[in-house]
C-alpha atoms as one frame of an Amber mdcrd trajectory, in Angstrom:
protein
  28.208  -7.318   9.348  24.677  -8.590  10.503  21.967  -7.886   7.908  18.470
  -8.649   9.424  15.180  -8.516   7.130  11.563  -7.373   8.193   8.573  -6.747
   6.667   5.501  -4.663   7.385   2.063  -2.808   5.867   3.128   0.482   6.756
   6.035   3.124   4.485   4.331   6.014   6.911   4.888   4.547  10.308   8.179
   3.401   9.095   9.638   6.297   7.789   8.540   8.153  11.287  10.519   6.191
  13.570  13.747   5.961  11.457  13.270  10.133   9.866  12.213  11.943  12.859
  12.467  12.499  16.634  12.112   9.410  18.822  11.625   9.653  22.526  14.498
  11.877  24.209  16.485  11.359  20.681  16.469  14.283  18.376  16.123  13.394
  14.567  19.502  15.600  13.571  20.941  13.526  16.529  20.242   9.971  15.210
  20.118  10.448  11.153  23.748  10.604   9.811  22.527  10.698   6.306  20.359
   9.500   3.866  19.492   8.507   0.213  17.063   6.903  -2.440  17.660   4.475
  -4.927  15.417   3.932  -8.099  13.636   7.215  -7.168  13.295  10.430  -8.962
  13.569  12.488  -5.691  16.343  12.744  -2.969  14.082  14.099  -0.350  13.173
  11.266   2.271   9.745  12.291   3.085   9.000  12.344  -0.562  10.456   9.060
  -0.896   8.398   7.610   1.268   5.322   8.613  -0.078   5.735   7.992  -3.456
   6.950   4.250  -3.044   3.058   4.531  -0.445   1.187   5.166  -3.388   2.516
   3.030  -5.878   1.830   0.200  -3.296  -1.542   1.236  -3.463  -1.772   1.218
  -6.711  -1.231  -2.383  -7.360  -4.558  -3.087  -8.393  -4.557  -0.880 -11.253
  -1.191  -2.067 -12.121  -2.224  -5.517 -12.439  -4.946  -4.542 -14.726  -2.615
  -2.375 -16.666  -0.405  -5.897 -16.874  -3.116  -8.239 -17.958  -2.556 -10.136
 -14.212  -6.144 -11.177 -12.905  -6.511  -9.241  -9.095  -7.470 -12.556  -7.151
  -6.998 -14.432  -4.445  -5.556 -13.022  -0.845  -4.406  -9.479  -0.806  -0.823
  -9.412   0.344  -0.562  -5.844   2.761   3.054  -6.158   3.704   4.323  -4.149
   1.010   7.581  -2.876   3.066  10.394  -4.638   3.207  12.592  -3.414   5.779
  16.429  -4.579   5.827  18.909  -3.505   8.009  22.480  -3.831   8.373  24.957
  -3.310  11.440  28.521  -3.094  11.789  30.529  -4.196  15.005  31.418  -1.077
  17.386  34.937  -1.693  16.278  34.535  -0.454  12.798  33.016   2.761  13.796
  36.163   5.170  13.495  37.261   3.474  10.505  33.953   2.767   8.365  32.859
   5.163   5.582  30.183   6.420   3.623  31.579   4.655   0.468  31.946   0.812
   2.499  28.000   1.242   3.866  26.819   1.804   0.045  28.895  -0.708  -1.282
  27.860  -3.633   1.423  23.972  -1.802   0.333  24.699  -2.567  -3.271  25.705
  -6.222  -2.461  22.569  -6.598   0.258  19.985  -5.755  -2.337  21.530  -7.506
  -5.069  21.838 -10.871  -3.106  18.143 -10.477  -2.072  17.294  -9.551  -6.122
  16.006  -5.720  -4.993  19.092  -4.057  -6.537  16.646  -2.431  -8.746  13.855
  -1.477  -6.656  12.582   1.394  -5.113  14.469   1.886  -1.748  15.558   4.755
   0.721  18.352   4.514   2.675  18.425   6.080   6.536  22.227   5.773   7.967
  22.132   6.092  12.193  24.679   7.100  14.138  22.816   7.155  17.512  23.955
   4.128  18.862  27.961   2.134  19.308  27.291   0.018  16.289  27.039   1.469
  13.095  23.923   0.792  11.040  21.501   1.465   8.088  18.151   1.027   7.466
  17.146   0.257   3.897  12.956   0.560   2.986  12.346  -1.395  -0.040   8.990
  -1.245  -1.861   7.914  -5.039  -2.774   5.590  -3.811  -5.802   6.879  -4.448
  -9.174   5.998  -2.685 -12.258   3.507  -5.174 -13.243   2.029  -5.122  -9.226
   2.395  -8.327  -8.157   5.214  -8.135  -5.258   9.107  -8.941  -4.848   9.551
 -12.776  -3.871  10.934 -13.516  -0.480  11.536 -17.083  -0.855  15.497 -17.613
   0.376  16.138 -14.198   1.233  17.189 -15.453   4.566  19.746 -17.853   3.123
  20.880 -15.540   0.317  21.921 -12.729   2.661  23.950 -14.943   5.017  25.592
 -16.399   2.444  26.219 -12.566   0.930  27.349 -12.035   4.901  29.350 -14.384
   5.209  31.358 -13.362   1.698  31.490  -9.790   2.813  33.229 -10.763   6.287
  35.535 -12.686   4.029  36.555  -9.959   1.873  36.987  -7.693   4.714  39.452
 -10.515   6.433  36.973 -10.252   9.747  35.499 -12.658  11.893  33.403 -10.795
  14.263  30.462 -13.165  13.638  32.035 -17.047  13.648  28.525 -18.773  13.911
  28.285 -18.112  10.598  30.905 -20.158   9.204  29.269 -22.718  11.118  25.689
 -22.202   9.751  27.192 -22.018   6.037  28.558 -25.589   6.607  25.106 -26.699
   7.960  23.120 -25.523   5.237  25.684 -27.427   2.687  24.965 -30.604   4.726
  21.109 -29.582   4.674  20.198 -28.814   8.557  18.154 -25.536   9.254  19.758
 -23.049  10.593  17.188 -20.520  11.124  15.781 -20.803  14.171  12.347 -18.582
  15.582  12.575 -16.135  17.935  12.095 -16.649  21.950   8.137 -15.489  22.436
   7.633 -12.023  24.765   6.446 -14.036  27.555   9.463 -16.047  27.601  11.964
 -13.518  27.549   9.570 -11.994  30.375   9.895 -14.737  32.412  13.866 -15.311
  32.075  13.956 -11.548  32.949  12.570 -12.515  36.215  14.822 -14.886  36.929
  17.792 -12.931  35.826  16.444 -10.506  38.630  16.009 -13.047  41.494  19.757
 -13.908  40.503  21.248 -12.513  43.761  18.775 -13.811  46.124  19.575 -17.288
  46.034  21.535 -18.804  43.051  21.864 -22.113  44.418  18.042 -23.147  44.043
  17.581 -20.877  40.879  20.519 -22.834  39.300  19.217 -26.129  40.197  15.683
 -25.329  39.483  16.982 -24.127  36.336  19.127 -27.246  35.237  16.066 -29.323
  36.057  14.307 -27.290  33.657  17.020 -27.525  30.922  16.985 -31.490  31.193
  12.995 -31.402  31.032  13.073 -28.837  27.815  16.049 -31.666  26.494  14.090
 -34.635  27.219  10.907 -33.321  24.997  12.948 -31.490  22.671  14.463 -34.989
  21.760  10.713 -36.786  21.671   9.517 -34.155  19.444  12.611 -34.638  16.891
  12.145 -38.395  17.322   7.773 -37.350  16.602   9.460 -35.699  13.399  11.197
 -38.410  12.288   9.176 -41.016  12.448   5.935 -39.061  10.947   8.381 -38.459
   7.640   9.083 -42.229   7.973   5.679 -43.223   7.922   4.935 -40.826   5.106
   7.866 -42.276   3.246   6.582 -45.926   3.704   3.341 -45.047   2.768   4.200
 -42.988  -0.306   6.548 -46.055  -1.082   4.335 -48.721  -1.047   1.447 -47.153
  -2.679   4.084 -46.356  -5.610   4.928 -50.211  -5.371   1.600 -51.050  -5.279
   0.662 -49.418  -8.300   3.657 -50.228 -10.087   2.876 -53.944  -9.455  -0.332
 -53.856 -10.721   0.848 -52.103 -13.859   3.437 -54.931 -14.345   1.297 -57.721
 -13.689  -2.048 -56.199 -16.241   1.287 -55.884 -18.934   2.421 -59.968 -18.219
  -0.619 -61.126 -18.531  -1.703 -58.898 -21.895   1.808 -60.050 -22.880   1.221
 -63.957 -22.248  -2.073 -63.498 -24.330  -0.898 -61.584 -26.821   1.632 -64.752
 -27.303  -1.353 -67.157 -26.812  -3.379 -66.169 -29.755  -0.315 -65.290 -32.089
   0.544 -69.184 -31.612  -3.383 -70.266 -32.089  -2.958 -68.098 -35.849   0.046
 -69.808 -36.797  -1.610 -72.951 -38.263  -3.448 -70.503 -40.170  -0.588 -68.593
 -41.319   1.081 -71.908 -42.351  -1.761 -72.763 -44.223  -1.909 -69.736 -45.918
   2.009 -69.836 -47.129   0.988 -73.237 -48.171  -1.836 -72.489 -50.450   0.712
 -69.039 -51.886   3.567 -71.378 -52.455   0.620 -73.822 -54.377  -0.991 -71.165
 -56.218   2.143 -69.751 -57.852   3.433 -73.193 -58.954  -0.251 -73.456 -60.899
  -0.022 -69.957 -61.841   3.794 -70.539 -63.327   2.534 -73.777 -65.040  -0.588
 -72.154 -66.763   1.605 -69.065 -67.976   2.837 -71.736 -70.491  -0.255 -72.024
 -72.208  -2.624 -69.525 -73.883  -5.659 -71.224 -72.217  -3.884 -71.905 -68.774
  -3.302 -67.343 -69.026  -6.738 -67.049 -69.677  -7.729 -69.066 -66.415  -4.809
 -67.375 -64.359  -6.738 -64.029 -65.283 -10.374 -65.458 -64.381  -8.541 -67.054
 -60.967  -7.133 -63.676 -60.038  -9.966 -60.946 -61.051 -10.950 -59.167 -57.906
 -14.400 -59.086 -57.607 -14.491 -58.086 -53.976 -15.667 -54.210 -53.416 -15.445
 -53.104 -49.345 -15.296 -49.434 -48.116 -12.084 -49.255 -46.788 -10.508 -50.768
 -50.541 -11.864 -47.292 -52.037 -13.245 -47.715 -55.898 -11.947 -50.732 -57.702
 -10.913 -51.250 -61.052 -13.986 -52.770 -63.560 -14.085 -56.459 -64.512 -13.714
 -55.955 -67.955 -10.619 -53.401 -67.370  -8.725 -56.142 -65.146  -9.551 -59.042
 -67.871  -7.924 -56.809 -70.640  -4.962 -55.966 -68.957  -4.473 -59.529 -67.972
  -4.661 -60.836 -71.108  -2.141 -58.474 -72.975   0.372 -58.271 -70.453   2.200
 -61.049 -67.986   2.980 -58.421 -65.308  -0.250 -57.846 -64.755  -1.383 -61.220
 -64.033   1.508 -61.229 -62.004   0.736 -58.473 -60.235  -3.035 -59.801 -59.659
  -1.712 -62.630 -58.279   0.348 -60.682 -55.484  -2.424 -58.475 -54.898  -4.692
 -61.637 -54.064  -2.374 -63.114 -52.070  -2.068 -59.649 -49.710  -5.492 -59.424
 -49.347  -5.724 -62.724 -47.651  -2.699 -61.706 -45.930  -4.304 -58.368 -44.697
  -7.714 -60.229 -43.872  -5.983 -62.928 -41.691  -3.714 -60.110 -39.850  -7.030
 -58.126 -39.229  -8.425 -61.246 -37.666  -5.657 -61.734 -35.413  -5.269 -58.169
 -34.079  -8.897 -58.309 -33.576  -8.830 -61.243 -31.090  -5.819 -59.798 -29.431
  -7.669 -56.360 -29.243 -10.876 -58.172 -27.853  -8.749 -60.229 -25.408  -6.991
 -57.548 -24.470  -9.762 -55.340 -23.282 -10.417 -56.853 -20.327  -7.097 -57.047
 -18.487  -6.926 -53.316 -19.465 -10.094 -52.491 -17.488  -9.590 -55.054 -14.591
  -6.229 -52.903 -14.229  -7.885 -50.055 -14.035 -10.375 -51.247 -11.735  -7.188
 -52.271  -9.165  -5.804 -48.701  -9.818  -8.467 -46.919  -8.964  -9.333 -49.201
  -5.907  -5.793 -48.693  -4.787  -6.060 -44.690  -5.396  -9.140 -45.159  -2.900
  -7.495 -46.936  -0.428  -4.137 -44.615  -0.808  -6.471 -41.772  -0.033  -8.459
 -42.899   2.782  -4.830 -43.856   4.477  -3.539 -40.861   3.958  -6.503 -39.058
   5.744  -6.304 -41.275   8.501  -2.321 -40.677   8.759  -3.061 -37.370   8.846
  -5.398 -37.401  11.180  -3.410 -39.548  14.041  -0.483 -37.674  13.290  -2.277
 -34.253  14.135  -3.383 -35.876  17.389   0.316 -36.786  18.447   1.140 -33.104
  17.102  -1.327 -31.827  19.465  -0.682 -33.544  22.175   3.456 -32.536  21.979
   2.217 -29.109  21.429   0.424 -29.237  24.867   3.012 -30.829  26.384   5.285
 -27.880  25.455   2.671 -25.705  27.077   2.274 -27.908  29.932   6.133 -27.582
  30.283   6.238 -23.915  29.862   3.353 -23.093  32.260   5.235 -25.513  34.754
   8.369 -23.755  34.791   6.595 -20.422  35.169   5.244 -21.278  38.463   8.524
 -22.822  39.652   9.776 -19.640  39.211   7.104 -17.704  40.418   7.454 -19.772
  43.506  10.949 -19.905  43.600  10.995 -16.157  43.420   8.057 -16.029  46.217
  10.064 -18.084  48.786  13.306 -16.457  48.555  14.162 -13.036  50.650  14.465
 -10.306  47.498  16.998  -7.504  47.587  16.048  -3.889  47.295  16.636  -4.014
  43.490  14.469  -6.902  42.630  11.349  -5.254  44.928  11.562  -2.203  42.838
  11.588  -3.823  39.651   8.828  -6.639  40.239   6.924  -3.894  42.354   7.352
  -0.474  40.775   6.165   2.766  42.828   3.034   4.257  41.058   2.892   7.565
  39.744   1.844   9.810  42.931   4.647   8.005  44.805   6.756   8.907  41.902
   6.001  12.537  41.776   5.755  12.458  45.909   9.609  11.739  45.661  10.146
  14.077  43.056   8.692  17.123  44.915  10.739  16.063  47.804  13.852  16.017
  46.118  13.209  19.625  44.738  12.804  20.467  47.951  15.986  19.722  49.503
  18.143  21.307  46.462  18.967  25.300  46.698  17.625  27.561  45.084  19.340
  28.639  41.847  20.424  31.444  40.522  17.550  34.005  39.232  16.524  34.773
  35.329  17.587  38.666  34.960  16.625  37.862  31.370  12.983  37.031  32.147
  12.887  39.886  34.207  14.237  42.143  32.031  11.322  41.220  29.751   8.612
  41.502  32.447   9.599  44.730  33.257
């Protein structure tokens, strides 16, 4: 099994070349059978069209959806997958295997509920269908490709598995590359390269001695600047590594120095308070002693009411109790003079703790905004390398992209002269140098010319008569 994935603009054109006549290939010749999936009709060329105008109907769709129609259009609405047995599993392959291996195609590449037609050929040794998938969703945004590629060779290489074949070993191979994390999907040779290895396939019998060396010195050349550009790779992820790493470093020790340094003042001014903090405990411990001694008297209660009235009114207290209230409730009852007391002595507490997260608060505000000075300095200077990273790194890019030109051009004009210098068979003149179209119908009309005549139409006669 080899599934291959394509995608185009285009359900009409598609349709045509896989529905109908193609060159000297009749349609009924070519199309075993066919069928739809997710479709209300089994007719082919309705099929087509219908998944056509839903794809044109994505704007509307969107708008139905509540999806905003921006950004780039996306035209390639067809997605085009294909999957081919090997030749020897044409007498014994059915129907029922091609739509299961479907099934598990579209499922691995999440379109087992799309809109799809099926086209099954027949017109070549390998057995093969071709499955058109419409990308739009119901909402009108389109199918994700992202992994397909993967997803169906793993899907492959489970279905050759099941099937106890091996037709396709490279694939066992690739499966344990992509575990280790090495791409496996490699592009595909341009036209003008296949072109050009097409002429030297031709020149073959001419003289394989100088096309084989002239080749091998082309295969070390290709080697040689294959390995620079990997080595190019490398080390542009290694500088973009280093640089990413030491900008993270850099930040991170300016973040751990600004919190050391608001750490050794916050320690700094909590030991400056602590003579005041002993003082205070001092003066507590004092007062309650006096306030314990006057509690034996009626007089010393009196004064341990007057010593603890709060007076003091401040916005952030709220509404305070009157005078005269807190001098009556003093007097009649011990737990409230008490309870003055303690409230006196918390106030002072609160005051003093106010005063010392205010200094730490007013010392800390500058090592907060000198570290954010040296982070944003260092974002700066993080950006402006980065641009310039970039921008030498596109130069060496550039220049190993026209080195691969400057390669490719050279080895075309080896050839070419290779293929100039050497003494060309017969074969190889009429394939570089192809007779034109009066030669072609010159030759024609004198091969007519030396058959017999054939047999006449009493038919045609017959009906001119």
């Amino acid at each position: 099994m080899t599934p291959k994935v394509l995608h185009g603009r285009s359900f009409k054109g598609a349709a045509a070349y896989l529905l109908h006549d193609v060159k000297n290939k009749a349609a009924a010749s070519r199309v075993a059978w066919t069928m739809t999936r997710n479709l209300a009709t089994r007719n082919p060329d309705t099929a087509w069209r219908v998944m056509a105008a839903i794809a044109m109907d994505s704007s509307r769709l969107k708008k139905d959806a509540g999806i905003k129609n921006t950004g780039r259009k996306q035209t390639n609405v067809v997605k085009h997958l294909v999957l081919s047995w090997h030749p020897d599993e044409k007498q014994t392959l059915t129907r029922d295997d091609m739509e299961a291996a479907i099934e598990g195609a579209l499922a691995a590449i999440g379109a087992q509920n799309r809109q799809a037609l099926v086209i099954a050929h027949n017109d070549t040794k390998h057995p093969h269908v071709h499955i058109l998938i419409n990308r739009v969703l119901e909402n009108g945004t389109l199918l994700s490709d992202a992994y397909e590629w993967n997803n169906l060779q793993k899907w492959a290489l489970e279905y050759q598995r099941a099937r106890q074949q091996n037709y396709c070993p490279q694939r066992e191979l690739n499966a344990e590359a992509r575990n280790r994390g090495e791409p496996t999907k490699h592009r595909k040779t341009p036209r003008p390269l296949i072109e050009l290895n097409a002429l030297i396939a031709a020149s073959a019998n001419d003289n394989p001695g100088r096309r084989d060396a002239l080749t091998q010195t082309h295969m070390q050349l290709a080697r040689g600047l294959a390995s620079r550009t990997h080595a190019l790779k490398q080390r542009h992820s290694q500088q973009w590594a280093e640089l990413q790493t030491g900008e993270a470093q850099k930040r991170a020790g300016i973040r751990s120095a600004a919190r050391k340094e608001q750490a050794a003042t916050r320690r700094h001014i909590i030991e400056t308070f602590q003579p005041q903090w002993k003082a205070l405990k001092h003066r507590e411990a004092a007062e309650r002693a006096r306030f314990a001694a006057s509690e034996q008297s009626a007089l010393g209660r009196f004064s341990n009411v007057f010593r603890t009235l709060d007076i003091g009114r401040a916005a952030i207290d709220g509404v305070k109790r009157p005078i005269l209230t807190q001098i009556w409730n003093g007097l009649r009852s011990s737990a409230e003079r008490e309870a003055m007391l303690v409230k006196q002595h918390q106030a002072r507490r609160q005051e003093l703790e106010l005063a010392t997260k205010q200094r730490i608060r007013d010392a800390l505000a500058p090592i907060i905004f000198r570290a954010r000075d040296n982070l944003a300095i260092a974002a700066r200077t993080y950006d402006k390398a980065r641009t310039d990273l970039a921008f030498v790194q596109s130069g060496e890019r550039a220049q190993t992209h026209a080195a691969w030109n400057a390669l490719l051009n050279r080895r075309e004009a080896d050839f070419n002269a290779l293929a100039a210098s050497l003494e060309r068979t017969s074969a190889f003149n009429e394939t570089a140098a192809p007779k034109t179209f009066l030669g072609r119908m010159h030759d024609r009309a004198r091969d007519l010319d030396r058959l017999s005549p054939g047999p006449s139409n009493d038919n045609e006669r017959e009906r001119e008569d």
